[in-house]
C-alpha positions in Angstrom: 24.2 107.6 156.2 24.7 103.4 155.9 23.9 104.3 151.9 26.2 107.0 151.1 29.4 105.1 153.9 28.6 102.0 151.3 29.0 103.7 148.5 32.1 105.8 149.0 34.1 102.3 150.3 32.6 101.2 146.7 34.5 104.0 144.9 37.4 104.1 147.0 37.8 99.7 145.9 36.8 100.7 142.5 40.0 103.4 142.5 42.3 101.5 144.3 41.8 98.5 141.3 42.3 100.8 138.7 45.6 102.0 140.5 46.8 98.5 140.8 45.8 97.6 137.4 47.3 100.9 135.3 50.7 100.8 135.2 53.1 103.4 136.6 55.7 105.4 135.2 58.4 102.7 134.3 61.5 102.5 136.0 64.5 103.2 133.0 67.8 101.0 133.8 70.9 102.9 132.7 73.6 101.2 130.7 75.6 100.6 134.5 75.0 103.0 137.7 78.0 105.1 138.5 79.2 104.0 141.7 82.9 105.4 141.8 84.2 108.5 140.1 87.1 109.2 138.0 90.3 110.6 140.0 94.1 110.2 139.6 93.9 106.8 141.6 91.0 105.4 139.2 93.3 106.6 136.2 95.8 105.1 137.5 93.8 101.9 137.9 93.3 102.1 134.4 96.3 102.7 132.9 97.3 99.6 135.0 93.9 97.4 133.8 95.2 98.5 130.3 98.8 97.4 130.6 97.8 93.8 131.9 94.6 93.3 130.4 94.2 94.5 127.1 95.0 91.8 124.8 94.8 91.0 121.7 92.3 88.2 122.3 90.1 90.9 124.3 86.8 89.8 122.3 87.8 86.6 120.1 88.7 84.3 123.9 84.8 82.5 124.5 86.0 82.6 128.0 87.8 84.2 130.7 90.6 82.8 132.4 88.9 81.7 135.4 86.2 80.1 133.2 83.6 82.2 133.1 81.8 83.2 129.9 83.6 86.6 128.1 80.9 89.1 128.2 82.6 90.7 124.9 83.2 87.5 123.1 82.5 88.2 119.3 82.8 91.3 119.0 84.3 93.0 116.2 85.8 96.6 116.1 87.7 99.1 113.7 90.5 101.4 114.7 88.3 103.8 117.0 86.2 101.4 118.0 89.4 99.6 119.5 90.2 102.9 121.1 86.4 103.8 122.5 85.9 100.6 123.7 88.9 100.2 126.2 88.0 103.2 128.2 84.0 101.9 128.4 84.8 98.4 129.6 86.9 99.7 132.1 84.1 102.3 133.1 81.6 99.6 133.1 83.2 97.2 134.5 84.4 99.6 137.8 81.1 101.4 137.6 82.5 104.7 136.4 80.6 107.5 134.1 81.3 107.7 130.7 80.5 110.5 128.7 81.4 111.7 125.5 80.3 114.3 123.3 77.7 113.5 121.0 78.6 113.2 117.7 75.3 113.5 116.0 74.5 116.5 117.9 76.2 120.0 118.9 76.5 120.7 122.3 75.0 117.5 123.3 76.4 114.8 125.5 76.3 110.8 125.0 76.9 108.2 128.7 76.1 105.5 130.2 72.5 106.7 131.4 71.0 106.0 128.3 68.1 104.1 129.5 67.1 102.6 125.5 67.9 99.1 126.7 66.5 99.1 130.6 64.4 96.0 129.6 68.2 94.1 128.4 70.1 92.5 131.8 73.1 94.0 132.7 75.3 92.3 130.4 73.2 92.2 127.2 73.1 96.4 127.7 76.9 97.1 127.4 76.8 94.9 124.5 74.0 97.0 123.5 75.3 100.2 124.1 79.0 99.2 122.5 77.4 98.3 119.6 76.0 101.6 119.3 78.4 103.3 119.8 80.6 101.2 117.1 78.1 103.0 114.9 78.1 106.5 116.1 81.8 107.0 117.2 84.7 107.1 114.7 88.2 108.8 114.3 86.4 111.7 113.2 84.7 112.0 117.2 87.9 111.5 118.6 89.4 114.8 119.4 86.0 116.1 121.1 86.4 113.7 123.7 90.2 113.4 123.8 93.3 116.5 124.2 97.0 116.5 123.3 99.5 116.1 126.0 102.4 116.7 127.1 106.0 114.2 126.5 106.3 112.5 129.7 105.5 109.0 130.6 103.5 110.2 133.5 101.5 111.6 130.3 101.6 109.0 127.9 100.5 106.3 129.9 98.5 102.7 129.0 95.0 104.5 127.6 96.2 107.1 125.8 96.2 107.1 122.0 97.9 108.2 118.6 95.4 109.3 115.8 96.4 110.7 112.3 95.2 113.6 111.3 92.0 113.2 109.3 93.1 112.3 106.1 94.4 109.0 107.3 91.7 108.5 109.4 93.4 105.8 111.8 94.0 105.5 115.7 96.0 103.4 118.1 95.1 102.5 121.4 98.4 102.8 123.5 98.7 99.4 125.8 102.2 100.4 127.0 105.1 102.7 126.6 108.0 99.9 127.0 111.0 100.3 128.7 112.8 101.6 125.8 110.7 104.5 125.2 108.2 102.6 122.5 105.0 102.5 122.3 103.2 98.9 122.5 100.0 99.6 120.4 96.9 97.1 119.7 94.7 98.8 117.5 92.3 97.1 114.4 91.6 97.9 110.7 88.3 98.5 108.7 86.1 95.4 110.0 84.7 93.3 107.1 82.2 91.1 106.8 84.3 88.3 107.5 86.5 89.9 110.1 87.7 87.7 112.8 87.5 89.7 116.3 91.2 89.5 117.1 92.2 92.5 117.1 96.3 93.8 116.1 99.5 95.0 118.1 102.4 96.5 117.0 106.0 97.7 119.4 107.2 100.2 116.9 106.4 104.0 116.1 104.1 104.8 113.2 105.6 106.8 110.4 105.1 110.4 112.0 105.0 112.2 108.9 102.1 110.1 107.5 100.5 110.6 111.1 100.6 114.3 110.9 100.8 114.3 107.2 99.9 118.4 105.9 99.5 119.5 109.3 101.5 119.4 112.4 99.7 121.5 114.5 96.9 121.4 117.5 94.1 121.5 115.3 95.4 118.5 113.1 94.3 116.7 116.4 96.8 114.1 115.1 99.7 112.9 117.9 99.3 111.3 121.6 96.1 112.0 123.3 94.4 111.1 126.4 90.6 111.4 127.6 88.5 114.5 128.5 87.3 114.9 132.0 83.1 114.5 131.9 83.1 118.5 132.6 85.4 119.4 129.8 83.2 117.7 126.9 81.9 120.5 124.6 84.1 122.8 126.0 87.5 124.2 124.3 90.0 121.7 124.3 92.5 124.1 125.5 90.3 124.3 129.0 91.2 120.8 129.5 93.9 120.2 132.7 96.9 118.8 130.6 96.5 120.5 127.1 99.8 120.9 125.7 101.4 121.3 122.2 105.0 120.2 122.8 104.9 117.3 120.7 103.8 119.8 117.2 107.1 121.8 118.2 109.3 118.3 118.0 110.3 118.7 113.8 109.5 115.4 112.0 112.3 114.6 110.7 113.3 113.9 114.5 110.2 113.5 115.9 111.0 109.4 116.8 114.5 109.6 118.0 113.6 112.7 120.7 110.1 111.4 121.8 111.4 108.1 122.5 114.7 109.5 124.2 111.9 111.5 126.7 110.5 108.3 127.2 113.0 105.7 127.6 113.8 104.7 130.8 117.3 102.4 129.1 118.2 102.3 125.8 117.9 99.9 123.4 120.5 97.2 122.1 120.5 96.8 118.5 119.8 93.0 118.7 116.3 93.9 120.3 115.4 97.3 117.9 116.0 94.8 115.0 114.4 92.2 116.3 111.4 94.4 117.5 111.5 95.9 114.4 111.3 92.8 111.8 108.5 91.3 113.8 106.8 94.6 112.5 107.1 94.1 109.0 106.5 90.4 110.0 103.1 91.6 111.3 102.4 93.7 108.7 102.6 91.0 106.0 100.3 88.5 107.7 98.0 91.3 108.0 97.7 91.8 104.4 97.4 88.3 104.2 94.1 87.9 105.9 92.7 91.7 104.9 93.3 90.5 100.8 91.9 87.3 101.7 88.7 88.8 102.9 88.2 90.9 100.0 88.4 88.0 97.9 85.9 86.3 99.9 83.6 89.5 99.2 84.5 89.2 95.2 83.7 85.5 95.3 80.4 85.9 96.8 80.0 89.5 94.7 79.9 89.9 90.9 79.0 93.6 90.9 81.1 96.6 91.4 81.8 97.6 95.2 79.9 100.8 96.3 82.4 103.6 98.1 81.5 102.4 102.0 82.2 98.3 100.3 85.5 99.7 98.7 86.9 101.6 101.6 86.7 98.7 103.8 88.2 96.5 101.4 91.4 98.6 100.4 94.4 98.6 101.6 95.8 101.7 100.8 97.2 102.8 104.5 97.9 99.4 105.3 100.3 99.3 102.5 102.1 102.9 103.5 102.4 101.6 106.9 104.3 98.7 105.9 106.3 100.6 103.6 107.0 103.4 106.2 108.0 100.2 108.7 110.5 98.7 106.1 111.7 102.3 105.2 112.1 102.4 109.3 113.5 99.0 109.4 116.3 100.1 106.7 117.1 103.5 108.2 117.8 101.7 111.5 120.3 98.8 110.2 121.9 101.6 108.1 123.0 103.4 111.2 124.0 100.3 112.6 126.0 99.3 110.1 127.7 102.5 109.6 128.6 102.6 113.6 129.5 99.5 114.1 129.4 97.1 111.6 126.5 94.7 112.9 128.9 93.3 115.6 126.0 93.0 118.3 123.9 91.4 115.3 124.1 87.0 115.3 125.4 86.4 111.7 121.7 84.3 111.2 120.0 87.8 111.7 122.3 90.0 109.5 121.6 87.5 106.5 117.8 88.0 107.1 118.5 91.8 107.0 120.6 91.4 104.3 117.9 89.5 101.9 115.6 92.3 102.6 118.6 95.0 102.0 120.5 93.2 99.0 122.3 97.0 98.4 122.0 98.7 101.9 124.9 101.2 100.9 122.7 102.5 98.1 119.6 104.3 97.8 115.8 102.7 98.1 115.4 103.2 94.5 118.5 101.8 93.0 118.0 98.8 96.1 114.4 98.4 94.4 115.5 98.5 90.7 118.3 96.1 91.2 116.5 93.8 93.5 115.4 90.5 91.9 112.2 88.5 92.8 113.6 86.8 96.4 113.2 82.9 96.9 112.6 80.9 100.1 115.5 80.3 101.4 117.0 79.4 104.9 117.8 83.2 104.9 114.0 84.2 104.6 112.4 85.8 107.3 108.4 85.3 107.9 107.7 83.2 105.0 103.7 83.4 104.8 101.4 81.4 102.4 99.7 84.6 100.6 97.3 82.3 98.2 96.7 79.0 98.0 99.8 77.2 97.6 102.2 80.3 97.1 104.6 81.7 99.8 106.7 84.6 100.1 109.2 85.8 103.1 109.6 89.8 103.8 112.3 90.4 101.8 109.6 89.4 98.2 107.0 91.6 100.3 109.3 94.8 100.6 110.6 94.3 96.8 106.8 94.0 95.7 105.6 97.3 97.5 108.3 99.4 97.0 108.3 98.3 93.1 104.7 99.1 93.0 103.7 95.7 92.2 100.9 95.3 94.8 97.4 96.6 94.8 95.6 98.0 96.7 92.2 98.1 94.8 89.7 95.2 96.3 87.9 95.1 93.2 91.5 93.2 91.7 91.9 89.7 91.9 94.4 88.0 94.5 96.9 87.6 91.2 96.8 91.6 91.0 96.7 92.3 94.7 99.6 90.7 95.3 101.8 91.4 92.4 101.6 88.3 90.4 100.1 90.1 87.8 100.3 93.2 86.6 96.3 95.2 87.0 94.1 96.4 86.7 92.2 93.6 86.4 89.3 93.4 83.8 86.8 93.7 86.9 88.8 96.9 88.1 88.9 98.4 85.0 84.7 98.2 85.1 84.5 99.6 88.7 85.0 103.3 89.9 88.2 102.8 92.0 87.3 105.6 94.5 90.3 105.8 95.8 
């Protein structure tokens, strides 16, 4: 008996070391752990986080304004990136579930359980799992996570968006509808390799009928949109609480003037739509400024011809529509007011501003453009921007060079031939495919 109690206490030692020494299953950290749900009071909470908090400066500010390091800092997003990214922060950061439908496979889901980074801290795995999903999600993901909604400010509310139908493949994350009944939009462009991580804001509509250009309807997915419940992902959109199609009944050609009157809350003065509306076109031009730049930068440091992926995020072919769409905008607006009124609520400073721009305001764009000569800085200019080294121009050269067709588009120009200097395509361009 002493024998045989001996050695079974040996083997049950022997077993409990081998226990103690082979590792268990390991315990898998989730992105965050759901704590709270989504309800009308934590969407609320959001709309409001969105309407104070999302800046401009969201990922290029090293640190937050009570000192502490920005866990975001450096980051650099495109359009739906922008738009993807405000509703996780505010997930993670209030320990709410985010799901979305995965893009890469039917039927399946994408959240914040995925446990690929459970040996990261807290902090490194949301920069983990937002730089994943920078390079799963895009414009083209959007409407399986998002549905069209109604015209009401109740609806369109700080996080919703406005995406273009696919051809144009942009979005806008919506930060505020303003008192007036516009939208306050920060979105970003294509990220380049030298992309700074501020990202851009506009107060003005975009052009609706490049938004829903060829096709106005629900399935466009184009228009305002908000975010699917977790239990409507991969089911029919038109399941989802909410889903309405008013806004592909509004006809474009009044598709501005009657959103915006459902919206307002007071109408605007002309003094602030002009204003408003110059800083657009004002916006637009610095813009350009630093996308051309950065293209350069790639030519500089490239000799070859750019690849399709290179030259898409180079170009500048929407970029340019937009800011013709905002001085086309611009014009329509100070036509009317001129027409009613005669400018009387304009200061005389601002009217001569509008004026350089719109030398022949009483004619059409095309005669305007034929007859409009190259514009000078003058105390008259508005937004006069250095565009390459040692050369300026104000708005008013910017509009006459797009609408005469002057600029280019094409990164694999020169800045000469981007901006109009010279006419293109350069002897580069002429080498390369231009794939667009």
């Amino acid at each position: 008996m002493y024998k045989t109690s001996s050695a079974l206490k040996i083997l049950v030692l022997a077993f409990t070391w081998i226990l103690f020494l082979v590792p268990g299953p390991k315990a898998e950290a989730a992105v965050w752990t759901d704590v709270n749900q989504w309800s009308a009071e934590w969407e609320n909470k959001f709309s409001e986080w969105v309407r104070s908090s999302w800046q401009i400066d969201f990922f290029s500010r090293p640190f937050l304004p009570h000192g502490q390091k920005n866990p975001y800092y450096g980051l650099r997003l495109d359009c739906a990136d922008t738009v993807y990214s405000m509703r996780i922060i505010f997930a993670f950061e209030n320990k709410l579930p985010f799901v979305i439908q995965d893009p890469t496979a039917s039927g399946k889901s994408l959240s914040n359980k995925m446990s690929r980074w459970d040996s990261q801290n807290e902090i490194a795995r949301i920069r983990h799992f937002l730089e994943f999903m920078y390079e799963t999600v895009s414009t083209r993901s959007l409407p399986n996570d998002t549905y069209p909604t109604a015209l009401t400010r109740d609806t369109i509310r700080p996080g919703s968006l406005i995406m273009t139908v696919a051809k144009n493949h942009h979005s806008w994350s919506v930060k505020e509808i303003l008192p007036i009944g516009v939208p306050y939009l920060v979105f970003n462009s294509t990220v380049a390799a030298n992309s700074g991580a501020d990202l851009q804001q506009r107060q003005s509509w975009p052009n609706p009928a490049w938004v829903f250009e060829g096709n106005q309807n629900a399935i466009g997915n184009a228009g305002f949109r908000y975010w699917r419940p977790a239990g409507f992902i991969n089911k029919p959109v038109w399941t989802v609480p909410g889903y309405s199609e008013e806004q592909y009944h509004v006809p474009l050609a009044k598709w501005v003037r009657q959103i915006q009157a459902k919206l307002a809350l007071r109408q605007e003065t002309d003094l602030q739509m002009m204003t408003r509306m110059l800083n657009t076109t004002c916006e637009n031009l610095k813009g350009r400024v630093v996308a051309v730049s950065e293209a350069l930068d790639y030519l500089h440091k490239n000799s070859g011809c750019m690849d399709f992926e290179t030259f898409d995020t180079y170009s500048t072919p929407n970029r340019d529509q937009r800011s013709i769409d905002d001085f086309l905008a611009l014009r329509n607006a100070y036509h009317e007011i001129m027409a009613s009124n005669g400018g009387e609520q304009l200061p005389s400073a601002l009217k001569n501003q509008l004026n350089k721009i719109y030398p022949s305001i009483q004619d059409s764009v095309t005669l305007e453009t034929n007859h409009m000569g190259a514009s000078q800085i003058t105390e008259d200019s508005y937004c006069s921007t250095q565009y390459l080294k040692g050369k300026d121009m104000d708005a008013a050269e910017f509009k006459r060079r797009l609408f005469a067709k002057l600029t280019s588009p094409n990164p694999n120009n020169d800045g000469a031939y981007r901006w109009g200097d010279a006419r293109g395509p350069s002897p580069h361009a002429k080498s390369c495919p231009a794939w667009d």
